[in-house]
C-alpha positions as CSV (number, residue, x, y, z in Angstrom):
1,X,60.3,-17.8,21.9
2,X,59.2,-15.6,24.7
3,X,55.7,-13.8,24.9
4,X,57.8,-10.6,24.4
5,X,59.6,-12.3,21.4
6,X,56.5,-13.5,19.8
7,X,54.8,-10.4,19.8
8,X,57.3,-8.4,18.5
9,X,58.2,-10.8,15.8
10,X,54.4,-10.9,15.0
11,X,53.1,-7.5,16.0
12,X,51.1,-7.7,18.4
13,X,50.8,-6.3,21.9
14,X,52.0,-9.3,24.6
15,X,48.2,-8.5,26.5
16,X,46.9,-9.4,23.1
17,X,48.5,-12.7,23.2
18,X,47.4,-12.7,27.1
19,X,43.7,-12.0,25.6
20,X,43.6,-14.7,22.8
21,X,44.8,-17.3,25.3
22,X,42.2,-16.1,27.6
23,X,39.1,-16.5,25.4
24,X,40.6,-19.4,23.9
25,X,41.9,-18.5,20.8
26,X,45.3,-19.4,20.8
27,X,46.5,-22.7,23.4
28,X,48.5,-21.8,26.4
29,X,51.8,-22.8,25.0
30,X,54.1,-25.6,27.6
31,X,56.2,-23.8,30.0
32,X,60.0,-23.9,30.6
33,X,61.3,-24.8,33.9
34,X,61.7,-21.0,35.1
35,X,58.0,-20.7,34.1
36,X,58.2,-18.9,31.1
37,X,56.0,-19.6,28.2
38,X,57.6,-21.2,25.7
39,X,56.0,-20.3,22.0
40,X,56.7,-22.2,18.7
41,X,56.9,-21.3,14.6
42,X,53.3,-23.0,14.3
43,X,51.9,-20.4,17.5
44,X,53.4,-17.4,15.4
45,X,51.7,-18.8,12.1
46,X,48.7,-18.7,14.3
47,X,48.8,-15.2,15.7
48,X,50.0,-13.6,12.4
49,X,46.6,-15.1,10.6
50,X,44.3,-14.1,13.8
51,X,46.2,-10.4,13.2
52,X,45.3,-10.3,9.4
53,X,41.6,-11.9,10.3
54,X,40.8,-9.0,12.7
55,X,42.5,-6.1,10.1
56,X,40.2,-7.5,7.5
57,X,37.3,-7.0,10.0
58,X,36.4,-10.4,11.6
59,X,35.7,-10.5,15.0
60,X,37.7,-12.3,17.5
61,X,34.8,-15.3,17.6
62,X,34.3,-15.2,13.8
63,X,38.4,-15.6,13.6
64,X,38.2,-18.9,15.7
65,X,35.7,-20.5,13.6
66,X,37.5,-19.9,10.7
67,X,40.7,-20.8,11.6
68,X,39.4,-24.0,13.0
69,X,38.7,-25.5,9.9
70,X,41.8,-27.3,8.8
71,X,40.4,-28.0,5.2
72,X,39.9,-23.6,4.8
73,X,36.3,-23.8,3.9
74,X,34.9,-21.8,6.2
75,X,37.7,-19.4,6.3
76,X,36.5,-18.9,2.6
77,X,33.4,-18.8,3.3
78,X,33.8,-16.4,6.1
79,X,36.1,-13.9,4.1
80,X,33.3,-14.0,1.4
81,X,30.8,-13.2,3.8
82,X,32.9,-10.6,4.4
83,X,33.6,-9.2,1.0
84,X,30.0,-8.5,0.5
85,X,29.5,-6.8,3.6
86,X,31.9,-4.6,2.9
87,X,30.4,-3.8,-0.5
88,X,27.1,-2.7,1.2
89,X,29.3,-0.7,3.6
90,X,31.1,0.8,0.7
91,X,27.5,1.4,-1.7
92,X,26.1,3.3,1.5
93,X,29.1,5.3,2.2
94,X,28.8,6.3,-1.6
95,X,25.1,6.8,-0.9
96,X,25.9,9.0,2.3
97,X,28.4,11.0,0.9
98,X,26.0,12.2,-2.3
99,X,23.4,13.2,0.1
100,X,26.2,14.9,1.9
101,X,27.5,16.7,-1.3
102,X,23.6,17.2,-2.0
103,X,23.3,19.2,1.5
104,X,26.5,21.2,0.8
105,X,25.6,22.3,-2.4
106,X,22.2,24.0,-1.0
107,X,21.6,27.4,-0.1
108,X,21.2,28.2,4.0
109,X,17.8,27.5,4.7
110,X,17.2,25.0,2.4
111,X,15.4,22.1,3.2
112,X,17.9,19.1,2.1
113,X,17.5,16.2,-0.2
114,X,13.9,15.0,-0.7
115,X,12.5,12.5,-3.4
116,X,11.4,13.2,-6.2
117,X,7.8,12.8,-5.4
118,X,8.1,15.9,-2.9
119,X,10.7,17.7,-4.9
120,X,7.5,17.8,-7.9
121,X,5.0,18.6,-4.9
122,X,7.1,21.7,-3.5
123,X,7.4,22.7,-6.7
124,X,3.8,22.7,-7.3
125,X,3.2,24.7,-4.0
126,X,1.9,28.2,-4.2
127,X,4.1,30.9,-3.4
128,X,2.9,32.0,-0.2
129,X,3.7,33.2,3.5
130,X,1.2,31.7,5.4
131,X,2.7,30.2,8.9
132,X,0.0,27.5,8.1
133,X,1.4,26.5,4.7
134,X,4.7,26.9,6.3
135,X,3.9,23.8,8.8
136,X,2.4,21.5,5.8
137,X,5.5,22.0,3.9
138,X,7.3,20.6,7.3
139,X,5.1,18.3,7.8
140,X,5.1,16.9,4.1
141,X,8.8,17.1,4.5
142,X,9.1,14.7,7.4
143,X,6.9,12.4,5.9
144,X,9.2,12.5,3.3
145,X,12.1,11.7,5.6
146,X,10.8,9.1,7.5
147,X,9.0,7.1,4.5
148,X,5.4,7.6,6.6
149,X,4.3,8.7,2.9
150,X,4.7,7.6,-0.6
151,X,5.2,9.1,-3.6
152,X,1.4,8.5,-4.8
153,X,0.1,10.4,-1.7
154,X,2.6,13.4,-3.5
155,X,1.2,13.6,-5.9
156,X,-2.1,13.6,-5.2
157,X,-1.2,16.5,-2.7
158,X,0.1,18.1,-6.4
159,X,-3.7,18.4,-7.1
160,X,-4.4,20.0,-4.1
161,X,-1.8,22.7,-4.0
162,X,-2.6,23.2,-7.5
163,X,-5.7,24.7,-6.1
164,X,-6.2,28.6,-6.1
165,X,-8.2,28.3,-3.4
166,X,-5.6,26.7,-1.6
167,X,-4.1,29.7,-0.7
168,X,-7.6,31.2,0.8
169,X,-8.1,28.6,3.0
170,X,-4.6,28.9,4.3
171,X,-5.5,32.5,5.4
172,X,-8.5,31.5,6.9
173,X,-6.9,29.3,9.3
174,X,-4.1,31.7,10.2
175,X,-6.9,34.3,10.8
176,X,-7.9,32.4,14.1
177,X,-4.4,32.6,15.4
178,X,-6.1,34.3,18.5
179,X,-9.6,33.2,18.5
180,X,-11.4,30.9,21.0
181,X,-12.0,27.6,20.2
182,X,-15.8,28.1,20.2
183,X,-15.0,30.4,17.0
184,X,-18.1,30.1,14.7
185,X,-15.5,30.2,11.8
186,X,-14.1,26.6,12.7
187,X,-16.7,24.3,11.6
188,X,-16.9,26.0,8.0
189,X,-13.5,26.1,8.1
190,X,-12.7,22.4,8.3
191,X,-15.5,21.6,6.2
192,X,-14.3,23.4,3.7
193,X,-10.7,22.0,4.3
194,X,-12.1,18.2,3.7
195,X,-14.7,19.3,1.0
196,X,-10.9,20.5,-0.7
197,X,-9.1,17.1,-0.8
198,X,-9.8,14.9,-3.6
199,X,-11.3,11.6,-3.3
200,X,-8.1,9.6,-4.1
201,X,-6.2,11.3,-1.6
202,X,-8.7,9.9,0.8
203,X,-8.8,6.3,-0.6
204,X,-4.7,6.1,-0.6
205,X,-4.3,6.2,2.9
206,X,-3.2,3.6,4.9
207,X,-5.7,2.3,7.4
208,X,-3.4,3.2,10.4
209,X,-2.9,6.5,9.0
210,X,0.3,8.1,7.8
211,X,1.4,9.4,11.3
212,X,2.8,7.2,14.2
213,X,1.4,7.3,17.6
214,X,1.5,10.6,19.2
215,X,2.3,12.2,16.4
216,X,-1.4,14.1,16.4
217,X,-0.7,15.7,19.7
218,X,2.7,17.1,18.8
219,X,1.4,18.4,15.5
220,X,-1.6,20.3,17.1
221,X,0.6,21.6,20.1
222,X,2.0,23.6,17.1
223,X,-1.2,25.7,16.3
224,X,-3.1,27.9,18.3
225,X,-6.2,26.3,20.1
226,X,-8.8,27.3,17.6
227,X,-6.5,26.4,14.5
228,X,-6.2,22.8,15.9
229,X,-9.4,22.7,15.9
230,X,-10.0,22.6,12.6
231,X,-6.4,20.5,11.8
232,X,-8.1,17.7,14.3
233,X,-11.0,17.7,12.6
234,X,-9.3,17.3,9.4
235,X,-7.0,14.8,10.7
236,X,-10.2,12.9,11.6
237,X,-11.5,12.8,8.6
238,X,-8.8,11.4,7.2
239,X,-8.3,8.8,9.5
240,X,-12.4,8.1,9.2
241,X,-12.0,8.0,5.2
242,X,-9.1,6.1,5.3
243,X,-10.7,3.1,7.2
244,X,-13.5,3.5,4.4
């Protein structure tokens, strides 16, 4: 058979067959006198396997090693290999398209899927609208999202929301919106603030903190100078406490 014989009898494009000789996949058949390639039954057998190999998802590398174990134990071995992965593809396109159905079956504004830690925490928040509590409930919420807290730092945050006062100090800080950072409110302020958070919240932070480098400056960058004042300095004390 010709290239353009063999590929159509196998299915296959004849730069396919120019492509498997190349990286050595399937031997350069001999040649006829006029020069053409001259393929056999046993290079068809060959190219029809390497075609089902790659549908099933093997690589062109992954298809040579298997196919160049005569006895088929790697080929098992390899297709088994390949089984499972395909399970974990298949369990986290399941898992993707609940979160998906999750997302759809919000109301606009919503603020998606969260776990079940920080669904009981929001829960728990006051009703309230402070553009300070606002930013914790985002900040929470990425924290959420990118695993930098757990679901024992939630609920220890439960019994600090839980709080009345909670939604005073709030107020306070939203009150120096426009003040100067040399605001004789800040230090009470952020004493206060820490004097508020329990003990245990302290002691279950990590010694690195629960924010990644950087992560301090954007978060400030999003209050007013006087307000991140008083965040830094509560920041601080977390980080200090923390280490202790």
């Amino acid at each position: 058979m010709r290239i353009g014989e063999i590929a159509a009898l196998v299915g296959i494009t004849t730069r396919a067959i120019r492509h498997y000789h190349h990286v050595g996949l399937l031997p350069e058949p001999e040649r006829r006198p006029n020069g053409y390639r001259a393929y056999s039954i046993r290079d068809a057998v060959l190219l029809a396997r390497v075609r089902r190999l790659t549908e099933l998802g093997l690589s062109l590398d992954e298809a040579r090693d298997a196919l160049a174990d005569d006895a088929g134990r790697e080929l098992i071995e390899v297709l088994e290999e390949l089984d499972a992965d395909l399970a974990r593809q298949e369990a986290g396109i399941r898992e993707r398209r609940r979160q998906l159905g999750a997302l759809l079956a919000e109301p606009p504004g919503a603020t998606g899927p969260v776990s079940p830690g920080l669904a009981a925490l929001l829960a728990q928040a006051p009703g309230t609208d402070s553009p300070s509590a606002a930013k914790d409930r985002e900040y929470v919420t990425l924290m959420d999202a990118t695993r930098t807290g757990n679901q024992e730092i939630f609920a220890l945050l439960g019994t600090l929301v839980a709080d009345p006062t909670v939604v005073e100090l709030y107020e306070r800080l939203d009150a120096l919106a426009d003040a100067s950072v040399d605001d004789p409110r800040i230090a009470p302020l952020a004493a206060d603030l820490v004097a508020a958070v329990p003990d245990e919240l302290f002691a279950a932070i990590p010694e690195n903190g629960v924010v990644v480098t950087g992560f301090k400056e954007a978060l400030l960058a999003e209050y007013s100078p006087a307000q991140a004042e008083v965040v830094s300095r509560l920041m601080d004390a977390f980080m200090e406490r923390g280490r202790g």
